[in-house]
N, C-alpha and C positions, 0 to 999 in steps of 0.2 A: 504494500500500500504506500501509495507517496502520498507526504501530506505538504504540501505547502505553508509555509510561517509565513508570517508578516512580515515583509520586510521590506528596503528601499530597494530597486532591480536597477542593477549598471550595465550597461548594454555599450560593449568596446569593439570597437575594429582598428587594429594594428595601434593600440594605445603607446604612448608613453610611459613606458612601466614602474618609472620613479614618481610621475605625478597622478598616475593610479593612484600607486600605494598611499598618496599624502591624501588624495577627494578620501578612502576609504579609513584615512586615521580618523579624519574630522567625522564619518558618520557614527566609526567605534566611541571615539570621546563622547557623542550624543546617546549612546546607548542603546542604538536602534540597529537592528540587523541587518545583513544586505545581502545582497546575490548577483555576481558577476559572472556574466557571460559572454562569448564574442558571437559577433554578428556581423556582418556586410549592410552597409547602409548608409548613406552621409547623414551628417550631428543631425539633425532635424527628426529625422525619419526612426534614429538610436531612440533619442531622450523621448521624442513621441509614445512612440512603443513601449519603451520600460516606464513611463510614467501609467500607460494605460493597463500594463501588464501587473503592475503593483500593487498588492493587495492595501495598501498604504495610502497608494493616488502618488505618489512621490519617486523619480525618476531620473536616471542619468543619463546623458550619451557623450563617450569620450572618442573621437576620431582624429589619432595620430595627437598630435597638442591643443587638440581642439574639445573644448567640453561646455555643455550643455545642461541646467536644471533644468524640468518640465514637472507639473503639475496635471492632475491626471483630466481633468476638465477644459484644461485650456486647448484651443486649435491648436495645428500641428506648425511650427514657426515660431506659435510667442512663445516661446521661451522665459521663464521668469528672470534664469542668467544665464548668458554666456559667455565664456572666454577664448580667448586664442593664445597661445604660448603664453600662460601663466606662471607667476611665480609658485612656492612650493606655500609659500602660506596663504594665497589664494585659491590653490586647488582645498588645503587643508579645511576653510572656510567655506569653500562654495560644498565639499559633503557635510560639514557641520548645518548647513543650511538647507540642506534638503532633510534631514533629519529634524530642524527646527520649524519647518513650515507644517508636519505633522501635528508635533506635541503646540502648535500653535506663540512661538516664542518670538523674539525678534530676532532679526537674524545678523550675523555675523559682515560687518566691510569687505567688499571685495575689491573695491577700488580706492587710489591714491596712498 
């Protein structure tokens, strides 16, 4: 039997594998599970998907240095953040933040 948990779903194609690891420290330190997988797809189509796939509503898509939060109601495009070749406390911050739009928190700088 598979049971599926709740958790936030990260949907990668050819990531960045140090600024993975930092989006997925920032959802650990929030205390919310995740679930990474790869996939074929540009950011849009990733973060879309894993937001819709997530029993949470909350979603990632990272492609090559590129990463994407989505929310599970919103169209495919708006994006709540995205980045492009971010630093390593900005990736840490934007999974702390997908994790904080769940538990309904404010969320964490991404910018400046």
């Amino acid at each position: 039997m598979v049971v599926n948990r709740p958790s936030i779903i990260v949907y990668t194609d050819h990531p960045d594998e140090d600024l993975l690891k930092e989006v997925l420290a920032g959802i650990e330190e929030e205390g919310v599970l995740y679930q990474v997988s790869e996939r074929n797809g540009d950011l849009d189509t990733l973060a879309f998907e894993a937001a819709a796939e997530s029993m949470l509503g909350s979603g990632i898509g990272i492609l090559g240095n590129r990463m994407a939060m989505q929310m599970q109601r919103l169209p495919k495009g708006h994006n709540v953040f995205e980045l492009d070749s971010p630093r390593f406390w900005q990736c840490r911050n934007l999974g702390a933040n997908s994790a904080r739009a769940i538990k309904k928190m404010p969320f964490r700088p991404l910018y400046g």
